[in-house]
Backbone atoms as SQL, in Angstrom:
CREATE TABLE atoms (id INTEGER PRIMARY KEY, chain TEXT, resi INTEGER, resn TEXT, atom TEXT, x REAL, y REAL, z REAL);
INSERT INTO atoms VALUES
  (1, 'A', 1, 'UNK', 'N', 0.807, -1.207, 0.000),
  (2, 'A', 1, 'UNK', 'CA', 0.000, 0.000, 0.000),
  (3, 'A', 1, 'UNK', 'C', 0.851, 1.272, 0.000),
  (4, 'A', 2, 'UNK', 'N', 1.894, 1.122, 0.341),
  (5, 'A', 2, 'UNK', 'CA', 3.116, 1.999, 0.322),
  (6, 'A', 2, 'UNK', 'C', 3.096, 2.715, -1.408),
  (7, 'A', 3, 'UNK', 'N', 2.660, 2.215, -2.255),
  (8, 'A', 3, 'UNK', 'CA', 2.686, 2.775, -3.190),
  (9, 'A', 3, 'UNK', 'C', 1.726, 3.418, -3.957),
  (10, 'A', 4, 'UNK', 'N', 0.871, 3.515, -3.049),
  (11, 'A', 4, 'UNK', 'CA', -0.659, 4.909, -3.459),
  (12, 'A', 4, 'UNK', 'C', 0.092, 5.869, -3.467),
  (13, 'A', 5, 'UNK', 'N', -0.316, 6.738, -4.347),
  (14, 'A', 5, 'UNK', 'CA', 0.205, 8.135, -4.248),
  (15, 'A', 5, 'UNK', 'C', -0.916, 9.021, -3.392),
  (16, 'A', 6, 'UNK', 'N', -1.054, 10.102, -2.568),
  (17, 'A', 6, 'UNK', 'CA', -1.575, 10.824, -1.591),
  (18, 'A', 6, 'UNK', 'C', -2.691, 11.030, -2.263),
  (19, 'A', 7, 'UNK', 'N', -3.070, 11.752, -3.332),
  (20, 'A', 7, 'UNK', 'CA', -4.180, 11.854, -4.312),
  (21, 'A', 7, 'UNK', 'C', -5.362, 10.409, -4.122),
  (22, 'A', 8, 'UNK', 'N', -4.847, 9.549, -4.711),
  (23, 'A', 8, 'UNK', 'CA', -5.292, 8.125, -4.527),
  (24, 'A', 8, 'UNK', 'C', -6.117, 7.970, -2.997),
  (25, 'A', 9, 'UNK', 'N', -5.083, 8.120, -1.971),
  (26, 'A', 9, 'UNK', 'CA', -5.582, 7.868, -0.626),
  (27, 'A', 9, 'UNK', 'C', -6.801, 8.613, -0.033),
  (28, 'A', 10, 'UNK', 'N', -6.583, 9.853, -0.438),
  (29, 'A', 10, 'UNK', 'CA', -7.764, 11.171, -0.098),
  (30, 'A', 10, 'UNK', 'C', -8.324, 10.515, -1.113),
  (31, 'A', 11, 'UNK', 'N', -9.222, 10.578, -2.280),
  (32, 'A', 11, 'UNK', 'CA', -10.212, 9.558, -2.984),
  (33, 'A', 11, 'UNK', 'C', -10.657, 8.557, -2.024),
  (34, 'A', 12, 'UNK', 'N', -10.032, 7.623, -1.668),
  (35, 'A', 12, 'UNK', 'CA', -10.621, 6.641, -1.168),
  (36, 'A', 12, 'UNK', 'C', -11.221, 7.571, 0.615),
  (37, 'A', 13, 'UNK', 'N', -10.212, 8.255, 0.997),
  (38, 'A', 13, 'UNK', 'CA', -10.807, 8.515, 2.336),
  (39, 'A', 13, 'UNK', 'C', -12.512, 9.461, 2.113),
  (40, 'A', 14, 'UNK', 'N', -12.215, 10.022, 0.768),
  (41, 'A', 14, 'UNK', 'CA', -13.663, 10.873, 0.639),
  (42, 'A', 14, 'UNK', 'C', -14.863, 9.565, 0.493),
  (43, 'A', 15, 'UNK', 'N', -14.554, 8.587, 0.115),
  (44, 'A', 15, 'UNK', 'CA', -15.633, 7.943, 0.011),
  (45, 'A', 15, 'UNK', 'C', -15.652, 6.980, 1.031),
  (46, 'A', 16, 'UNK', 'N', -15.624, 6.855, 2.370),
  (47, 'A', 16, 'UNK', 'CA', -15.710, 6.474, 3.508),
  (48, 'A', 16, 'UNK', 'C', -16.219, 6.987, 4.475),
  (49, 'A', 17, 'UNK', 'N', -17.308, 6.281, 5.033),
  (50, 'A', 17, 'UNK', 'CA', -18.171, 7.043, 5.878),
  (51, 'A', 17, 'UNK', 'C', -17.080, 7.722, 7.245),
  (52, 'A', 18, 'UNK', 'N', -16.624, 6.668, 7.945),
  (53, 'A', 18, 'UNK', 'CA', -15.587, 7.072, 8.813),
  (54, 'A', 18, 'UNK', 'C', -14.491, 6.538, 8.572),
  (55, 'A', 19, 'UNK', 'N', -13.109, 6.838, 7.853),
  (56, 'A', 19, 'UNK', 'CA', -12.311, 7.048, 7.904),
  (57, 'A', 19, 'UNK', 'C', -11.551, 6.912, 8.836),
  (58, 'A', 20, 'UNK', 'N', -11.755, 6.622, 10.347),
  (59, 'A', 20, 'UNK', 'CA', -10.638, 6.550, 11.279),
  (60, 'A', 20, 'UNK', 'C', -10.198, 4.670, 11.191),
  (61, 'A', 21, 'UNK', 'N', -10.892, 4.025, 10.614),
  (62, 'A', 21, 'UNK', 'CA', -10.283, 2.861, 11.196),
  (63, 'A', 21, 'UNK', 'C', -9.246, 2.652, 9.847),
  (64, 'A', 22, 'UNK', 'N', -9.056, 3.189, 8.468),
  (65, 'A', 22, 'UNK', 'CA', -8.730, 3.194, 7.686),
  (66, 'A', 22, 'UNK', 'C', -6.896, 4.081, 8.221),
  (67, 'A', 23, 'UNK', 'N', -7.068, 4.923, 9.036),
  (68, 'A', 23, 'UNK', 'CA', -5.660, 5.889, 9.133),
  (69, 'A', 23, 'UNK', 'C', -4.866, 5.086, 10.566),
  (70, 'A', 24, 'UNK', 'N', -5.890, 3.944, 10.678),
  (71, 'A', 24, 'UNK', 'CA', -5.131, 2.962, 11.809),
  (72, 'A', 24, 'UNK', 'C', -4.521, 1.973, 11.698),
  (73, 'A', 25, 'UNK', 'N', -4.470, 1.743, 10.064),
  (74, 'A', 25, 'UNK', 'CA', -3.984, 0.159, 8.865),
  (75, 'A', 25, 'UNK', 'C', -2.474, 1.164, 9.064),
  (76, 'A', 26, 'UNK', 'N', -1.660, 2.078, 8.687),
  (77, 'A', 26, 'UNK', 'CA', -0.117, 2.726, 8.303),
  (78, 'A', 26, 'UNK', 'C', -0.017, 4.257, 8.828),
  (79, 'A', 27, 'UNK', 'N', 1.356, 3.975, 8.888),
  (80, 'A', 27, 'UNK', 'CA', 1.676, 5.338, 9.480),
  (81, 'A', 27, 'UNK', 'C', 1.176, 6.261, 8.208),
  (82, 'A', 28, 'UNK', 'N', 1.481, 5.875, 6.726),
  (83, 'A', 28, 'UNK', 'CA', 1.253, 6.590, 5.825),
  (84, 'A', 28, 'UNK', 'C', -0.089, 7.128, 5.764),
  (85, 'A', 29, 'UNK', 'N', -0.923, 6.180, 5.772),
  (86, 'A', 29, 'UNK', 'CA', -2.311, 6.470, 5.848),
  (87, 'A', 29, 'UNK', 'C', -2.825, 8.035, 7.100),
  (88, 'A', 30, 'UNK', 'N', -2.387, 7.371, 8.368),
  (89, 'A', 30, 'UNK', 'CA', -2.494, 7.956, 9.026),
  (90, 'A', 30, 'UNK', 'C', -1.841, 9.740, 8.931),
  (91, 'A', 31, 'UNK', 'N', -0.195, 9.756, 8.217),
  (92, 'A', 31, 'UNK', 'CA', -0.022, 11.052, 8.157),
  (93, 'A', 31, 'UNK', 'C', -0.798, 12.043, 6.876),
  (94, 'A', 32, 'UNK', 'N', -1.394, 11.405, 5.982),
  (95, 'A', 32, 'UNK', 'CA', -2.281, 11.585, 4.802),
  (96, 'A', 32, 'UNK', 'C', -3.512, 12.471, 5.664),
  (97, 'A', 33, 'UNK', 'N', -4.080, 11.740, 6.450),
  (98, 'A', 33, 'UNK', 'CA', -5.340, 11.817, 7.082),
  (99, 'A', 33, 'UNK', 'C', -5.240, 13.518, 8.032),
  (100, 'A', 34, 'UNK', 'N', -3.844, 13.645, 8.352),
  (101, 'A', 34, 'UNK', 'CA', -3.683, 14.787, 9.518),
  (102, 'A', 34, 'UNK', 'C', -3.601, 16.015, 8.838),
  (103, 'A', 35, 'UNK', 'N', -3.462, 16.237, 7.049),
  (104, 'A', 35, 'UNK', 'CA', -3.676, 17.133, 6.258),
  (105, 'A', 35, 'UNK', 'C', -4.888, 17.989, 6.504),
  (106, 'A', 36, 'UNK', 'N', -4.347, 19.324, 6.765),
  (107, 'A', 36, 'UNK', 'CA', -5.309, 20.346, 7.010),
  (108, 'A', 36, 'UNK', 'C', -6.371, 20.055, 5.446),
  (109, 'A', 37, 'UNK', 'N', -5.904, 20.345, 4.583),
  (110, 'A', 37, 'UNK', 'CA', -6.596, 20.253, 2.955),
  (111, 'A', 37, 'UNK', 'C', -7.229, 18.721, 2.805),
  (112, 'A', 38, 'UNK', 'N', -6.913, 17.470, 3.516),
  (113, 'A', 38, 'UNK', 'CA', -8.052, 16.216, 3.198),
  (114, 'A', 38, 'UNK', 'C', -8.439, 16.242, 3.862),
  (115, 'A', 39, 'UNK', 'N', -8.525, 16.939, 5.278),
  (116, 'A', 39, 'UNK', 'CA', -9.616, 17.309, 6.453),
  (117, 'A', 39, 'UNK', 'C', -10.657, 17.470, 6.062),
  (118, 'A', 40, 'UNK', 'N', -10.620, 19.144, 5.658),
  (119, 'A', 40, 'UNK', 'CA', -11.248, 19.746, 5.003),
  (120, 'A', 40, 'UNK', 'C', -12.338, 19.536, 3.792),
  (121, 'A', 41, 'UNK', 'N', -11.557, 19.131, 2.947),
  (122, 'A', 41, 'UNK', 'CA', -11.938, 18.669, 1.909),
  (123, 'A', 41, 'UNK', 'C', -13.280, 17.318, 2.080),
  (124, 'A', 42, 'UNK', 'N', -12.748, 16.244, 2.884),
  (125, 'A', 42, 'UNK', 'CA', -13.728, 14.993, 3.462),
  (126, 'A', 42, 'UNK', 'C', -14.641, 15.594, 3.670),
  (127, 'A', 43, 'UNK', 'N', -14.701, 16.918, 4.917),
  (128, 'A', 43, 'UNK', 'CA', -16.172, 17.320, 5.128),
  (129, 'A', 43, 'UNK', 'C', -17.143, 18.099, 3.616),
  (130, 'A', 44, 'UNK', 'N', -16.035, 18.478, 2.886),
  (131, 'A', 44, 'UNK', 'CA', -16.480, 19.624, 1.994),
  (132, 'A', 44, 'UNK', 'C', -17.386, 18.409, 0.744),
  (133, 'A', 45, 'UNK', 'N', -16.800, 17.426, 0.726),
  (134, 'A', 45, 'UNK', 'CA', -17.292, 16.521, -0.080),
  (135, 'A', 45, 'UNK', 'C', -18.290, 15.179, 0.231),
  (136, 'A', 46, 'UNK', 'N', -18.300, 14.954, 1.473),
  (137, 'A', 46, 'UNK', 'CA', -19.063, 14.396, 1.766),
  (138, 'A', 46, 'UNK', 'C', -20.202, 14.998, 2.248),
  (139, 'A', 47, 'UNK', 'N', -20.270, 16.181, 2.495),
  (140, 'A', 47, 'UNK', 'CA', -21.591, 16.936, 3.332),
  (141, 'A', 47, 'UNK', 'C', -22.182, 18.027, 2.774),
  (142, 'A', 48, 'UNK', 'N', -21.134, 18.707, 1.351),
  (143, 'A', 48, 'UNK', 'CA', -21.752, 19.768, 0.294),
  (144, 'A', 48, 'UNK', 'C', -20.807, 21.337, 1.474),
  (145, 'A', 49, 'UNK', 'N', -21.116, 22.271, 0.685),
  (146, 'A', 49, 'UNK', 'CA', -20.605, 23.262, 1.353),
  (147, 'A', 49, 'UNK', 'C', -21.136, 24.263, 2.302),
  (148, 'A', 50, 'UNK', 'N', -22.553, 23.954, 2.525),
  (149, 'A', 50, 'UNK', 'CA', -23.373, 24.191, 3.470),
  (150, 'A', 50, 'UNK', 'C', -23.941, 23.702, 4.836),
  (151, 'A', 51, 'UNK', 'N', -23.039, 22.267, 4.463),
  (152, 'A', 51, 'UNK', 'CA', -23.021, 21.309, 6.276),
  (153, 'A', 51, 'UNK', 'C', -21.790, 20.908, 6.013),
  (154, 'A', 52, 'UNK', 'N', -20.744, 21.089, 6.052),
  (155, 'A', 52, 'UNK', 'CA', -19.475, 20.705, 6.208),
  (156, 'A', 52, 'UNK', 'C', -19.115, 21.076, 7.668),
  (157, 'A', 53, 'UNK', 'N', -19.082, 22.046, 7.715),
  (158, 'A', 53, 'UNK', 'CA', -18.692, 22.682, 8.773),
  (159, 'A', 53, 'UNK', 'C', -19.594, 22.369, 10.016),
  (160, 'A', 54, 'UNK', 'N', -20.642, 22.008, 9.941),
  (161, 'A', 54, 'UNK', 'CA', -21.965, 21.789, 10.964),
  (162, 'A', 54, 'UNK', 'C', -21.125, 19.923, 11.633),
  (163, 'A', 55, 'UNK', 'N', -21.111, 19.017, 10.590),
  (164, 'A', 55, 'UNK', 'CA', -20.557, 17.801, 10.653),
  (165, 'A', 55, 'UNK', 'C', -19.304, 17.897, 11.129),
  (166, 'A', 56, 'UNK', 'N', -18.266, 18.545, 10.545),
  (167, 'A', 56, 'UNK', 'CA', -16.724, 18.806, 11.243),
  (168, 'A', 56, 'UNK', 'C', -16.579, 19.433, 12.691),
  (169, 'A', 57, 'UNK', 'N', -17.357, 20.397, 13.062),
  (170, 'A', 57, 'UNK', 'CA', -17.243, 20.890, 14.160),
  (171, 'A', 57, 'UNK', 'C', -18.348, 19.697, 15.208),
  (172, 'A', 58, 'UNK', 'N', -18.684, 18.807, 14.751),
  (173, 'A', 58, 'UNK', 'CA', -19.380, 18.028, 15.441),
  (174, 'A', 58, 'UNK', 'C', -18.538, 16.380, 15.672),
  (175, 'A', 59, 'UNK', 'N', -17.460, 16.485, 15.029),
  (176, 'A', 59, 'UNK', 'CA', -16.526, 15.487, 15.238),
  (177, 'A', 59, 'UNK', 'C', -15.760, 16.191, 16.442),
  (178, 'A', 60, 'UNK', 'N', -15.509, 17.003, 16.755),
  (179, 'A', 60, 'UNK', 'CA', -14.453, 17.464, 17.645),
  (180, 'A', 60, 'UNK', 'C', -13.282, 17.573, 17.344),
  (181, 'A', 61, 'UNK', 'N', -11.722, 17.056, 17.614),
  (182, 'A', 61, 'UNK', 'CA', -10.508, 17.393, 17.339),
  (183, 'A', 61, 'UNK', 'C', -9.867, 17.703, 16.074),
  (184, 'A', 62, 'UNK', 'N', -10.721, 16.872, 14.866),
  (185, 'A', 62, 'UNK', 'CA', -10.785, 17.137, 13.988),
  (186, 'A', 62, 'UNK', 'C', -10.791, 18.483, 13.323),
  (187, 'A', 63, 'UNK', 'N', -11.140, 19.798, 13.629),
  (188, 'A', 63, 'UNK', 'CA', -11.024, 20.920, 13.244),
  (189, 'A', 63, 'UNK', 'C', -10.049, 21.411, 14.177),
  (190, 'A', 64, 'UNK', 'N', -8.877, 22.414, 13.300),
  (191, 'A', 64, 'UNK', 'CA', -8.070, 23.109, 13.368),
  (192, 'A', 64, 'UNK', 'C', -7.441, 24.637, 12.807),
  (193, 'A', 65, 'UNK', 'N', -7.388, 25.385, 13.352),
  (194, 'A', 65, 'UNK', 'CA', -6.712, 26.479, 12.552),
  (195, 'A', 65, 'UNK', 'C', -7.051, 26.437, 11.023),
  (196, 'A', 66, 'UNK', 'N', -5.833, 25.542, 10.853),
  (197, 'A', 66, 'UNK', 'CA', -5.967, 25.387, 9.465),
  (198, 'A', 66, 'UNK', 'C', -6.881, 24.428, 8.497),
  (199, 'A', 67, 'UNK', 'N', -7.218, 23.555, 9.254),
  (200, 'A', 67, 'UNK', 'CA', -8.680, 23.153, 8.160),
  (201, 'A', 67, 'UNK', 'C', -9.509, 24.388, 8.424),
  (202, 'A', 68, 'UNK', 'N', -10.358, 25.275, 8.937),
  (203, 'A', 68, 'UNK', 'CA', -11.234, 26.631, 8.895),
  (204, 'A', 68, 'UNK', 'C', -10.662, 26.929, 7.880),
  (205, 'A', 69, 'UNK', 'N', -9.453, 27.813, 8.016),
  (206, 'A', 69, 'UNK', 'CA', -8.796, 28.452, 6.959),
  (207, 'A', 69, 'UNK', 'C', -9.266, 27.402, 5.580),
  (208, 'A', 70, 'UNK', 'N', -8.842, 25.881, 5.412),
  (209, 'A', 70, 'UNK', 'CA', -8.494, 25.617, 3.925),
  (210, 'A', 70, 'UNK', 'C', -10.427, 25.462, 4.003),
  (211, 'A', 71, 'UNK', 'N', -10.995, 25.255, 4.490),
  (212, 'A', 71, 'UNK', 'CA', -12.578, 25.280, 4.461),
  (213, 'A', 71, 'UNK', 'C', -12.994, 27.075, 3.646),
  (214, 'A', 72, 'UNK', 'N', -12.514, 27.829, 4.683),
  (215, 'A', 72, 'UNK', 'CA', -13.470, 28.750, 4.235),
  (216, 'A', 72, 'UNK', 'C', -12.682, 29.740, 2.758),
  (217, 'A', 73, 'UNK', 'N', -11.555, 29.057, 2.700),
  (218, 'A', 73, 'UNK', 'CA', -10.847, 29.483, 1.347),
  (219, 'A', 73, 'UNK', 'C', -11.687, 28.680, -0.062),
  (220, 'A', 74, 'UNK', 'N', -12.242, 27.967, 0.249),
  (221, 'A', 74, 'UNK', 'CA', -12.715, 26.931, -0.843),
  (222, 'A', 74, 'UNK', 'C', -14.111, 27.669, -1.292);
């Protein structure tokens, strides 16, 4: 699995309901997952751009500085 490219991995993480047991298989996976921009993006694509933010801030640790920022830049 070492040889997904990051692109590849975010794809598959957007189409996963939860995603955490998936960033618990590799470290790779896992440092993929801590990206402010596939944070972001997971909520932005799985929830539209009008509940992203309602769903993300309802996960808890998950929002940061910089996912807001790459959220409300989009």
């Amino acid at each position: 699995m070492q040889c997904l490219c990051d692109e590849v991995i975010e794809l598959i993480f957007y189409e996963l309901d939860d995603p955490t047991a998936l960033t618990l298989t590799s470290k790779h996976f896992h440092n993929v997952s801590q990206d402010p921009y596939v944070r972001a993006h997971y909520f932005l694509n799985r929830y539209g751009r009008m509940d992203a933010m309602f769903w993300a801030l309802g996960r808890g640790k998950i929002m940061s500085d910089k996912v807001i920022d790459v959220y409300l830049n989009q």
